[in-house]
C-alpha positions in Angstrom: -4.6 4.8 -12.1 -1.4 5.2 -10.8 1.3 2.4 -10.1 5.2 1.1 -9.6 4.1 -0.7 -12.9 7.9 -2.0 -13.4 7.5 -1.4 -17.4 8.4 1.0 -19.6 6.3 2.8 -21.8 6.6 3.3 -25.6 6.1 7.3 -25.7 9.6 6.7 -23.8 11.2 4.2 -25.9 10.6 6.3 -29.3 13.0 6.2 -32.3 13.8 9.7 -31.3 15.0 8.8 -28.1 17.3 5.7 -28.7 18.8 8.2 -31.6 19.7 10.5 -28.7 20.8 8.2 -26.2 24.5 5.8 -25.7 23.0 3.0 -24.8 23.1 0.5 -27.4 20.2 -0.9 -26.2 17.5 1.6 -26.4 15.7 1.0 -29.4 12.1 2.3 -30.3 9.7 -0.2 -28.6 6.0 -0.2 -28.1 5.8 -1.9 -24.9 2.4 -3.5 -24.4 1.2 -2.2 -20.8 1.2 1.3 -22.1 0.1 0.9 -25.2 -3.0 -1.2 -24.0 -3.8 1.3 -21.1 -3.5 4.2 -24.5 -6.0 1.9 -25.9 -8.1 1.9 -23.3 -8.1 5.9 -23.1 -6.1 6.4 -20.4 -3.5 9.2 -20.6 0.1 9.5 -19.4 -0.2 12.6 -17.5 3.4 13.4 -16.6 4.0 12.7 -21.6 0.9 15.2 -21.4 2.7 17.8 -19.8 5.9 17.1 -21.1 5.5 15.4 -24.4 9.6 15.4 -25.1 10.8 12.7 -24.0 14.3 13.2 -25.3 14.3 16.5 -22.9 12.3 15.3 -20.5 13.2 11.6 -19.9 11.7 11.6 -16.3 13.4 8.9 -14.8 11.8 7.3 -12.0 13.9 4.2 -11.7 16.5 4.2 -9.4 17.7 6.6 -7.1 19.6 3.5 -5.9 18.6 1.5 -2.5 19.6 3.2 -0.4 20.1 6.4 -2.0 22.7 6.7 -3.7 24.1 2.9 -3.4 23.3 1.3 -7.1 25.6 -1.1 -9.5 27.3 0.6 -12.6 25.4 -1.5 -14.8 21.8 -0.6 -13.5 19.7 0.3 -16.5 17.6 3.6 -15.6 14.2 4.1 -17.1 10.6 6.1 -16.7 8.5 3.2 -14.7 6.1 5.0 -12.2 3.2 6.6 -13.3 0.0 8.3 -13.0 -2.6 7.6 -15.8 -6.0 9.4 -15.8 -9.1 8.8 -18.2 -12.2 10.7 -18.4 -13.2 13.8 -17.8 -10.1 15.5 -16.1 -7.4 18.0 -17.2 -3.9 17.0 -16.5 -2.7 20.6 -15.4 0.9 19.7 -13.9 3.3 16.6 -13.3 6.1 16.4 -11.5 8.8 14.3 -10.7 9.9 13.8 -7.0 13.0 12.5 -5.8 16.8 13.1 -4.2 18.3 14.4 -7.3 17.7 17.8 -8.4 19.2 17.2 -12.0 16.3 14.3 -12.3 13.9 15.9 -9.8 11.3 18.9 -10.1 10.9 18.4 -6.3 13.8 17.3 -4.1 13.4 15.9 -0.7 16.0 14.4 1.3 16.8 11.5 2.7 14.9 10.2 -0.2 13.4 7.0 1.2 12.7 4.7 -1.4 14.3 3.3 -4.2 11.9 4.5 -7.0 11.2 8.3 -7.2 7.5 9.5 -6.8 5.5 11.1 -9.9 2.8 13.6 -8.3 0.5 15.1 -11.1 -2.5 18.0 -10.7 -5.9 17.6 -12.4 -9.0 19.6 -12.7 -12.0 17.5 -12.2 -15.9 18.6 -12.0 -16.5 16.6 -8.8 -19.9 14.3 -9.2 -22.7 15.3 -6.2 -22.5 13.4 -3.5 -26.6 12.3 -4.0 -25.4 10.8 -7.1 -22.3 8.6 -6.0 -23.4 4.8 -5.6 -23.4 4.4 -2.2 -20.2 3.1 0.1 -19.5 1.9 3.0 -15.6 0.5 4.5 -14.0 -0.7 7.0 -10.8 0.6 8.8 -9.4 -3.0 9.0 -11.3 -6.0 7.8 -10.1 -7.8 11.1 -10.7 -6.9 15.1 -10.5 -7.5 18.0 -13.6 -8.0 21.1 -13.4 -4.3 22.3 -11.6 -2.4 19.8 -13.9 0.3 17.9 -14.5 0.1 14.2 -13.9 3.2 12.3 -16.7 3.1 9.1 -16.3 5.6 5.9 -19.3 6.2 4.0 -20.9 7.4 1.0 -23.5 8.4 0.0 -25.8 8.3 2.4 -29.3 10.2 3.4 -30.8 12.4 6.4 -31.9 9.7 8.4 -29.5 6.8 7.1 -27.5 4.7 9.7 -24.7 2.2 10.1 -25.7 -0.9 11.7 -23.3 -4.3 12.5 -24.7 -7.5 12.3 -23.6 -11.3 13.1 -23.7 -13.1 9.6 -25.7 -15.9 9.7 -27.3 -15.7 13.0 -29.7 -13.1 12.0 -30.0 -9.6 10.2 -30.6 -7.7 14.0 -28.2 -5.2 14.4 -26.0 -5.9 17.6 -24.6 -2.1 16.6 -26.3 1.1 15.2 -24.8 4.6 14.5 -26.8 7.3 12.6 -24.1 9.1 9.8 -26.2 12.1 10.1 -24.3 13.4 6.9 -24.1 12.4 3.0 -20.4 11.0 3.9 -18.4 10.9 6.6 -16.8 8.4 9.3 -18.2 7.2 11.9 -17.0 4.9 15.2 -18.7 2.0 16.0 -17.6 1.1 19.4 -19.2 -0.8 23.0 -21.0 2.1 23.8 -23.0 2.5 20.3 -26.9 2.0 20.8 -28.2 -2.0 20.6 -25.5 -3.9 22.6 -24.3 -0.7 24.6 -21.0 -1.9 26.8 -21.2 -5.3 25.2 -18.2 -6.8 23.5 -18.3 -8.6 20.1 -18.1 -11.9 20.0 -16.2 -13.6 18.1 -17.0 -14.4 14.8 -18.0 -12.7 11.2 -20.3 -9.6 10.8 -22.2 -7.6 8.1 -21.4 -3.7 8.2 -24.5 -1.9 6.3 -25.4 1.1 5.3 -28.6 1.4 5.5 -31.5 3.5 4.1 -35.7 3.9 4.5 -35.6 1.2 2.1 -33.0 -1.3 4.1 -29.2 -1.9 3.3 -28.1 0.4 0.2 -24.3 -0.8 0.7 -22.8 -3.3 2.9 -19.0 -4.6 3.5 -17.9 -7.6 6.3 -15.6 -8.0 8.8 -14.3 -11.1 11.2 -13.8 -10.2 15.1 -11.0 -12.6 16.7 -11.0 -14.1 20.1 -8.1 -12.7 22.1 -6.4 -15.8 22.0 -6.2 -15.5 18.3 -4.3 -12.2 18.6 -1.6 -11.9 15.8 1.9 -12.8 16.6 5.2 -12.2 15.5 8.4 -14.1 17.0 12.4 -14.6 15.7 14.4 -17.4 16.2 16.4 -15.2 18.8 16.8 -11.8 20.4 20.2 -11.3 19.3 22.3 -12.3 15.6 25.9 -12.2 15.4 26.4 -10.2 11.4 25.6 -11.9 8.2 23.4 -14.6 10.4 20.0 -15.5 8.8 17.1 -14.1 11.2 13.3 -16.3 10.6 10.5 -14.2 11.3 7.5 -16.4 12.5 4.2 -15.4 12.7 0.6 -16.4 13.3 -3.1 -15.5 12.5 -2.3 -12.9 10.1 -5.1 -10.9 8.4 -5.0 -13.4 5.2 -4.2 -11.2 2.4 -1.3 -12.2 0.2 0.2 -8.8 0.5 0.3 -9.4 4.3 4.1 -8.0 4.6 7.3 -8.6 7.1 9.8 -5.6 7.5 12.7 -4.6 9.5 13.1 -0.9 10.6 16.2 0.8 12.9 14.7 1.5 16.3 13.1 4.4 16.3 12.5 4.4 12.7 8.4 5.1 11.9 7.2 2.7 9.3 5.6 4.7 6.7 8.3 7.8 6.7 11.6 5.6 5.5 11.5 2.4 3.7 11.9 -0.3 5.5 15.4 -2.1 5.7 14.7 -5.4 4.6 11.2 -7.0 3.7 9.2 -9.9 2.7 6.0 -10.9 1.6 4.5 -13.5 4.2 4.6 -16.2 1.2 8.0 -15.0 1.3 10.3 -12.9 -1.5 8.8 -9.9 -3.0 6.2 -11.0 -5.2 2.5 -11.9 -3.5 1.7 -15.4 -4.3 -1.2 -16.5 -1.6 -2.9 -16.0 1.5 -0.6 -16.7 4.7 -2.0 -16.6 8.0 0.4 -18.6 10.3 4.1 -19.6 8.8 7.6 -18.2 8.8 9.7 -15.9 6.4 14.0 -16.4 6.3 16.2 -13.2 5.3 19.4 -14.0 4.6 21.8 -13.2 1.5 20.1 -15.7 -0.2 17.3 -13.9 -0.4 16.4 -11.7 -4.0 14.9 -8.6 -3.6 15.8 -4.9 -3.0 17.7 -4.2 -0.1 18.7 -7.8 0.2 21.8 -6.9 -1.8 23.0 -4.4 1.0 22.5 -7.8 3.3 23.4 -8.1 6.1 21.8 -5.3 8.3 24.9 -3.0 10.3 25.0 -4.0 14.0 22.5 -1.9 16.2 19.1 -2.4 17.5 15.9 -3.1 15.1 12.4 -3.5 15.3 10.6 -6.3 12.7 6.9 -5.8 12.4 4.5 -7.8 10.3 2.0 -4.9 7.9 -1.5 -5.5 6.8 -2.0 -5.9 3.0 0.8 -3.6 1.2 0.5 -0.6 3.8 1.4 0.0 7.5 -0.4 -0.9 9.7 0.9 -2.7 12.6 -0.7 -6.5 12.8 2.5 -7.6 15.4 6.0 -6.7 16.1 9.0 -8.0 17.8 12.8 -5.9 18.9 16.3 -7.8 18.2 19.9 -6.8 17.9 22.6 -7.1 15.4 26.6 -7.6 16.5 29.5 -7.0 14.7 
């Protein structure tokens, strides 16, 4: 399990430790998400492999936002992890970040405002033939036309994807042998039942079927065109310090839908974004969103909203799918001096 869990842990906050440190603060604490997750026999991989914590202190929180910018009062502290339970060996873990005093790998420009934890394990890998059986989805949402990517797992010679219309009836409109134990396939208009007929509109069953019928299944919802995502501003251009309101409609209707502002020329996924939003607005997920409007302005709480407003230059604001990147909708404007 690993995780921005945003607690500390108590094999950090020891009596050993506050001893050592000036803060007048630190005091030996046995926080309650790591001590429950100890409970539940998961280990701390990176206290595994360095059990000192007075030596190794590991601090993953902050490298500032962006790096180096942070307040003289910010309270640093271990708060990323990577647990494991089970049968594995934690053989190595390692800090990653912009600061080699902190850092058993630097990288720079560090792009985020936490540092990364990246630990090794030795597993015995279960057979294939004995994994439940998987199938998913590249997106849960598409469009008439567009192919759908499908992972699987444990499948059989002779096994095959099919897509079907919920409700309608359990005949495939779409079949695609996996011809492998696990793999990816693309379903697209040119895959058997159906061949160069679009999708309509509506939901659909993805199965994985065996000799004996589906053995694991998954859905997805194909949009009309004319329910395409969108993603508009109040205006093309924002003099500095002006609030910008992202608008957008028939998102994918997870919580963690996401709004985020990048430099031109920026790629999403390689630096953090500039400023962000959940699409219930702020930086903590509260419910399903598909068609409403996010505000940044310094009002706004959250990281990176301190550094507000955004220097003048040319930026592109997208709207993500469900805490990653991919691109749902996006729109260009400009900020003057």
């Amino acid at each position: 399990m690993t995780g921005d869990l945003n607690v500390p842990s108590h094999l950090d906050w020891t009596r050993e430790a506050a001893e050592a440190s000036d803060e007048e603060f630190r005091d030996e604490i046995a926080w309650p998400v790591s001590t429950r997750l100890e409970e539940l026999g998961f280990r701390d991989t990176f206290r595994e492999t360095h059990p000192d914590e007075v030596e190794f202190p590991a601090y993953t929180w902050t490298p500032g936002y962006p790096p180096p910018a942070m307040t003289d009062d910010e309270v640093h502290d271990r708060i990323d992890y990577v647990y494991a339970a089970g049968p594995a060996t934690t053989r190595d873990s390692v800090v990653v970040g912009e600061d080699s005093t902190i850092s058993d790998i630097v990288v720079e420009p560090w792009p985020s405002d936490h540092r990364a934890v990246v630990s090794e394990l030795g597993v015995v890998p279960k057979p294939v033939a004995e994994l439940d059986p998987l199938v998913a989805t590249d997106s849960p949402v598409y469009y008439p036309g567009e192919p759908i990517e499908v992972d699987f797992l444990g499948a059989a010679r002779g096994d095959r994807i099919t897509v079907a219309k919920v409700g309608r009836s359990s005949v495939p409109v779409r079949v695609v042998p996996t011809q492998s134990e696990a793999g990816t396939v693309v379903v697209d208009d040119s895959a058997g039942i159906g061949r160069g007929r679009l999708l309509d509109p509506g939901e659909y069953a993805v199965n994985l079927h065996g000799h004996n019928g589906a053995t694991a299944s998954t859905t997805i919802t194909v949009r009309d065109r004319a329910e395409q995502t969108t993603l508009n501003l109040d205006a093309e251009t924002y003099s500095s310090g002006e609030p910008i309101a992202a608008a957008f409609t028939n998102a994918s209707g997870n919580a963690t839908d996401w709004v985020g502002f990048y430099r031109t020329g920026e790629t999403p996924g390689t630096i953090a974004s500039r400023f962000w939003q959940y699409v219930g607005g702020g930086q903590t997920p509260t419910e399903p969103v598909v068609d409403g409007t996010v505000t940044f302005s310094a009002d706004t709480p959250g990281p990176g909203m301190d550094t507000w407003p955004p220097p003048p230059g040319d930026y592109v604001a997208y709207l993500f799918e469900e805490d990653g990147y991919r691109i749902l909708a996006e729109t260009t404007f400009s900020v003057t001096g």
